[in-house]
C-alpha positions as a printed Julia matrix, in Angstrom:
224×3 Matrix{Float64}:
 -14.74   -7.34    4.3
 -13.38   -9.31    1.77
  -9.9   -10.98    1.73
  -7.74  -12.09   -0.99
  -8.5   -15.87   -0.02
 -12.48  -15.35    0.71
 -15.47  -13.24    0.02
 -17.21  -11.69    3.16
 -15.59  -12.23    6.6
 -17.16  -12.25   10.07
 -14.36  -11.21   12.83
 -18.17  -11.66   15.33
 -17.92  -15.58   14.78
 -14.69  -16.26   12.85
 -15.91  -17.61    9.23
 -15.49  -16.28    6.03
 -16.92  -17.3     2.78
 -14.83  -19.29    0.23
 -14.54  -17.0    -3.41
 -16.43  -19.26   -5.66
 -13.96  -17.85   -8.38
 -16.24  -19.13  -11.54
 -13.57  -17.92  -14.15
 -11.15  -19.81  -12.18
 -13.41  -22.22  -12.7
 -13.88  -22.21  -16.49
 -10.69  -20.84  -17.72
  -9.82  -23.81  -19.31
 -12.81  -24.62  -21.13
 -13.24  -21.17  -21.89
  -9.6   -21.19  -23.14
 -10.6   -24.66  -25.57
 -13.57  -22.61  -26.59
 -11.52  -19.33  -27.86
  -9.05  -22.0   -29.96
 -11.88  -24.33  -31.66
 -13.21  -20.76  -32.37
 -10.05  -19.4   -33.95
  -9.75  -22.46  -36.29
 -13.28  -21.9   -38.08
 -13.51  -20.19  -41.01
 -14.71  -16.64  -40.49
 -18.04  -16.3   -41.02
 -19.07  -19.91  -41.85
 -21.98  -22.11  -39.89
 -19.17  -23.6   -37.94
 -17.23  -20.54  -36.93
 -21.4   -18.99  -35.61
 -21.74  -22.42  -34.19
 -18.15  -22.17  -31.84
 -18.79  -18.25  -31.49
 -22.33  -19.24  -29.94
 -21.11  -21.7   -27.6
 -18.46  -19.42  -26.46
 -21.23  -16.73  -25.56
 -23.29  -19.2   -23.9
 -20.4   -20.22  -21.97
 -19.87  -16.75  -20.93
 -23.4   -15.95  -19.75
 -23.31  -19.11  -17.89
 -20.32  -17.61  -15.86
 -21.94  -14.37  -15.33
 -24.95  -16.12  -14.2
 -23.74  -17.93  -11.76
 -21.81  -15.22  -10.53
 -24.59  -12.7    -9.89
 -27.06  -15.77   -8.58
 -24.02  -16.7    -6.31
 -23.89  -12.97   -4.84
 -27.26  -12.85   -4.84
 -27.35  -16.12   -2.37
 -24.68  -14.34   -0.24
 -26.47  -11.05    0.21
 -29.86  -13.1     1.45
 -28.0   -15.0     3.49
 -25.91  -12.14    5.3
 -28.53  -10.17    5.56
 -31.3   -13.07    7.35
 -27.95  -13.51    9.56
 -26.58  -10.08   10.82
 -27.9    -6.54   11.18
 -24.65   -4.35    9.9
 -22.94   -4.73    7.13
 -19.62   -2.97    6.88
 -17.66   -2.73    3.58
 -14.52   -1.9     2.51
 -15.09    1.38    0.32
 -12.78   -0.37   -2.55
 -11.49    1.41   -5.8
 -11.92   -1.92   -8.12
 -11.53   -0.64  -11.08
  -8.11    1.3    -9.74
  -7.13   -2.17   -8.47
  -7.02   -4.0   -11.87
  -5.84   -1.43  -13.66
  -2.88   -0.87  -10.94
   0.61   -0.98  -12.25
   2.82   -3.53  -11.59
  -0.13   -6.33  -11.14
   1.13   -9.74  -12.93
  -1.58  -11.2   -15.06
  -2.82  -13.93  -12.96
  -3.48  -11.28   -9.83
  -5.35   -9.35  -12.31
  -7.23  -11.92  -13.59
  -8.01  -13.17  -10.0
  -9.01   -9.37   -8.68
 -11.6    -9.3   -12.44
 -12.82  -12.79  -10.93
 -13.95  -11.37   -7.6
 -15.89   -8.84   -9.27
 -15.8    -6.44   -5.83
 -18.22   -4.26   -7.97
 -20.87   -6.41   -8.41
 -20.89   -8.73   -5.16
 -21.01   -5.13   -3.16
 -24.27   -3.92   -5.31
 -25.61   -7.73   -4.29
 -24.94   -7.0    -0.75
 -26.32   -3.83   -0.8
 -29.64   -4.81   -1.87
 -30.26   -7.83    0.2
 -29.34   -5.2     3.47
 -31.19   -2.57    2.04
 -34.56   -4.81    1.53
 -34.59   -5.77    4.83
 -34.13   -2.21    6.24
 -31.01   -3.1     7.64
 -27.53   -0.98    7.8
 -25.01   -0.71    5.34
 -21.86    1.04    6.36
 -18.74    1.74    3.93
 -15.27    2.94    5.3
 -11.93    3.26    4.06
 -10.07    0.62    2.82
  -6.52    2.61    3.45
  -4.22    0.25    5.04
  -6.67   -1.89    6.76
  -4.07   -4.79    5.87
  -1.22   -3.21    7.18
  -2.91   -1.25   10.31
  -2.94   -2.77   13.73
  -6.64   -3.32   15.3
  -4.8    -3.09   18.87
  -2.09   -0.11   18.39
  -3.19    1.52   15.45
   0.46    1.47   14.39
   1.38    0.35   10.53
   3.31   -2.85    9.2
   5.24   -1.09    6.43
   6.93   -4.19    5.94
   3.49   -6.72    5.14
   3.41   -7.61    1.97
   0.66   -9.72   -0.38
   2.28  -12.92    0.17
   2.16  -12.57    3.95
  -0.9   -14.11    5.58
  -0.08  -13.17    9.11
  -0.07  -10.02   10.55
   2.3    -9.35   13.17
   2.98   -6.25   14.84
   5.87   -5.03   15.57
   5.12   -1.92   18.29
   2.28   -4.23   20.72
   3.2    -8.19   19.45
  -0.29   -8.7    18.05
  -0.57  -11.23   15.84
  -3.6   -12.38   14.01
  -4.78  -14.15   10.55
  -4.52  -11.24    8.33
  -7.63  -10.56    7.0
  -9.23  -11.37   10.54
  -7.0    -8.39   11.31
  -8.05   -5.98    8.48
 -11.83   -6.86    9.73
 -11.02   -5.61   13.04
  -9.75   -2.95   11.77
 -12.87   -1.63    9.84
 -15.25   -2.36   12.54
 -13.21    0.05   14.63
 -13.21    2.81   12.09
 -16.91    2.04   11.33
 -17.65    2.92   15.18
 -18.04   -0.65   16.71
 -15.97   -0.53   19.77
 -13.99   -3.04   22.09
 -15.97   -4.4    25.51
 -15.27   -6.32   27.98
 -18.65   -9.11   27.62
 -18.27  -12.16   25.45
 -21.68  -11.53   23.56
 -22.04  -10.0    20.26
 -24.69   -8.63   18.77
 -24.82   -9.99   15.31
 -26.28  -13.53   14.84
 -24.07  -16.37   13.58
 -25.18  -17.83   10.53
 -24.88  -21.54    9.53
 -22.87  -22.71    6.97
 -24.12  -22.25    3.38
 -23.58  -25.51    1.6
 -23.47  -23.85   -2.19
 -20.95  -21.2    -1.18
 -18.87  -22.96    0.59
 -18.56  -21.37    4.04
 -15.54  -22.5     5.9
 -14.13  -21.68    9.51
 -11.09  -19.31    9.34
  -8.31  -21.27   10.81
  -5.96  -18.11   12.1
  -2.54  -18.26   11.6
  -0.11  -17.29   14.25
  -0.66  -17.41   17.87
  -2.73  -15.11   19.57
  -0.33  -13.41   21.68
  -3.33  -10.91   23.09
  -7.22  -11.93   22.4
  -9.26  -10.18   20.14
 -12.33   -8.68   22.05
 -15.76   -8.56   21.36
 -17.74   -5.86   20.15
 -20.72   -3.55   20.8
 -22.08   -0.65   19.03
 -20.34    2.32   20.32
């Protein structure tokens, strides 16, 4: 899944990858680009000149982007043998009421639409399983109880339940949660079946720390 701080997670071996966030990235020079732009004289060589360099800038987001994803879905796929997706309304998402502009502009920068088509085909290619499921609540579910935190809300990054105690890194949580809607699970052996990757140095992929104590340990998983 993805979380609001990363790009995929791994509840099998407790990484996630950082969100490269490229318009993050550029916003400013992007932003310098727009005003040089809007000073020109309409239509005259400087004015093409600015508008050009603003496109270029642009495609060199998109770019990197799409080769970023790209990256990502070869890696995942070399690495594990499922991969299980949040079935996400993006579009809904950024057009969702009551969104400030900087959450907006932050959901548009993740571009859920286009890193899932990435995914996709690098799984696909290599005859291996793509599984989407419901992204209802996964946040606000509990992997142990199944009972819902009404009361989570986006600035929380713990989940704690209040029926069983669990307590776990929210989206570590939510990832538990799809793999047991997707039909993974829990069992009592410490192996997994998915192979642990190694860190990819251009997308920055970090180890989760989870917040909160443990106060009962996540279990391991097997195809059920």
């Amino acid at each position: 899944m993805w979380g609001s701080q990363g790009l995929p997670h791994s509840p099998t071996d407790g990484r996630f990858f950082g969100n490269p966030k490229p318009l993050e990235r550029s916003l400013e020079k992007i932003q310098g680009l727009h005003k040089r732009l809007s000073k020109r004289k309409f239509l005259s060589r400087n004015w093409f000149k600015a508008k050009t360099r603003l496109a270029k800038e642009y495609e060199h987001l998109k770019d990197f982007r799409r080769d970023s994803f790209f990256k990502l879905g070869v890696l995942l796929s070399q690495g594990y043998d499922v991969l299980i997706l949040e079935d996400l309304d993006a579009q809904g998402l950024i057009q969702k009421r009551g969104q400030t502009g900087m959450r907006r502009r932050g959901l548009y920068d993740s571009a859920f639409s286009e890193l899932r088509a990435c995914l996709e085909w690098g799984f696909q290619k290599r005859g291996k399983t793509v599984l989407a499921v419901s992204a209802y609540n996964t946040s606000r579910e509990c992997f142990l109880c199944g009972r819902i935190n009404h009361n989570l809300t986006l600035e929380d990054r713990v989940f704690h339940c209040p029926c069983c105690g669990f307590t776990l890194d929210r989206d570590l949580n939510a990832c538990l949660v799809l793999l047991k809607r997707s039909g993974w699970v829990p069992s009592g052996v410490s192996a997994v079946e998915l192979r642990p990757i190694p860190p990819p140095p251009s997308l920055g992929l970090k180890k989760r720390r989870q917040g909160g104590a443990l106060k009962r340990e996540a279990p391991a998983f097997r195809r059920g």
